[in-house]
Residue, then its C-alpha position, 0 to 999 in steps of 0.5 A: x243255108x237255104x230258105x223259102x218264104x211265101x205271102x199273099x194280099x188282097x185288096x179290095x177296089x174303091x174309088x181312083x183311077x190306077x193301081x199300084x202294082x210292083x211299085x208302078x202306077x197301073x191305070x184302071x178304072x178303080x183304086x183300093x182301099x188301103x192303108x198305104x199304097x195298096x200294092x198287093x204284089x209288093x205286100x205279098x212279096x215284102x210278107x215272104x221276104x219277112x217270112x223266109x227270114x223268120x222274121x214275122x209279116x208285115x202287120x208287125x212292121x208296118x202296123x195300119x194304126x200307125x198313121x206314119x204308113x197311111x198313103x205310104x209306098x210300099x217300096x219301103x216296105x219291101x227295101x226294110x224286108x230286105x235290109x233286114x234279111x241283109x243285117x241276118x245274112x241272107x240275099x234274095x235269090x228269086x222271087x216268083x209272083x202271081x197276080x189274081x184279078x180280072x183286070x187290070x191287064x197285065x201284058x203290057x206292064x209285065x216287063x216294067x214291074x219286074x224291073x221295078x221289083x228287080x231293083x227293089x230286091x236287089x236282084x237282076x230281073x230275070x231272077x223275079x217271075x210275075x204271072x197273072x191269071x183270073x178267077x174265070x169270073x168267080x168269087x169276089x175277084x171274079x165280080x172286080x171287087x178287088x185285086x189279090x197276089x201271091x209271092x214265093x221267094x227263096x232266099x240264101x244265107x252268105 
């Protein structure tokens, strides 16, 4: 059986000096507000993973008024989704992600995130895609008031 999952986060910038992205410690000139670590791309895609199993998202897993997950890296998130989808039978066979925001830039960390979700999932690297784009300056992403990403995943019973 063959099935399909999608998630998305949104954080909003505060005060730091880098980002989380894909498990990976990207310099910027703002952090995030968060609970954990704030990684967008590894909450939206811990959500699909926990989506295409029917398994719910990651607020019941991983509840914020749980101060066990405060500053938590969301690696572990991501390792629980998929052992669960383990347990079930199932395995991650691609992951399609989008980051939306107008910096930081990903050009130069594209390869190392996707090794980073790559070994998280499971999965060689050329089955996880990363795209970014921006808003062309519009909305609260487009003022840099935050950072957002969108994951699709399939995933495969066998």
């Amino acid at each position: 059986m063959i099935r399909v999952g999608s998630g998305f986060d949104v954080h909003a910038f505060g005060p730091g000096d880098h980002v989380m992205l894909g498990g990976l410690r990207v310099p910027h000139e703002a952090g995030v507000i968060a609970h954990s670590d704030g990684d967008v791309l590894l909450h939206a895609l811990t959500d699909a993973v926990l989506g295409a199993g029917g398994l719910g998202d990651i607020g019941q897993h991983f509840p914020d008024s749980d101060p066990r997950w405060r500053g938590a890296a969301s690696g572990q998130f991501l390792r629980h989704a998929v052992s669960l989808l383990k347990q079930d039978g199932y395995q991650v066979i691609n992951a399609d992600l989008t980051l939306l925001c107008e910096a930081p830039r990903l050009a130069t960390h594209r390869a190392a995130i996707r090794e980073s979700i790559a070994t998280l999932l499971g999965v060689p690297v050329d089955a996880v895609n990363l795209k970014a784009t921006t808003t062309e300056k519009m909305g609260f992403l487009g003022r840099r008031e935050g950072i957002a990403a969108a994951a699709v995943v399939l995933i495969e019973r066998r």
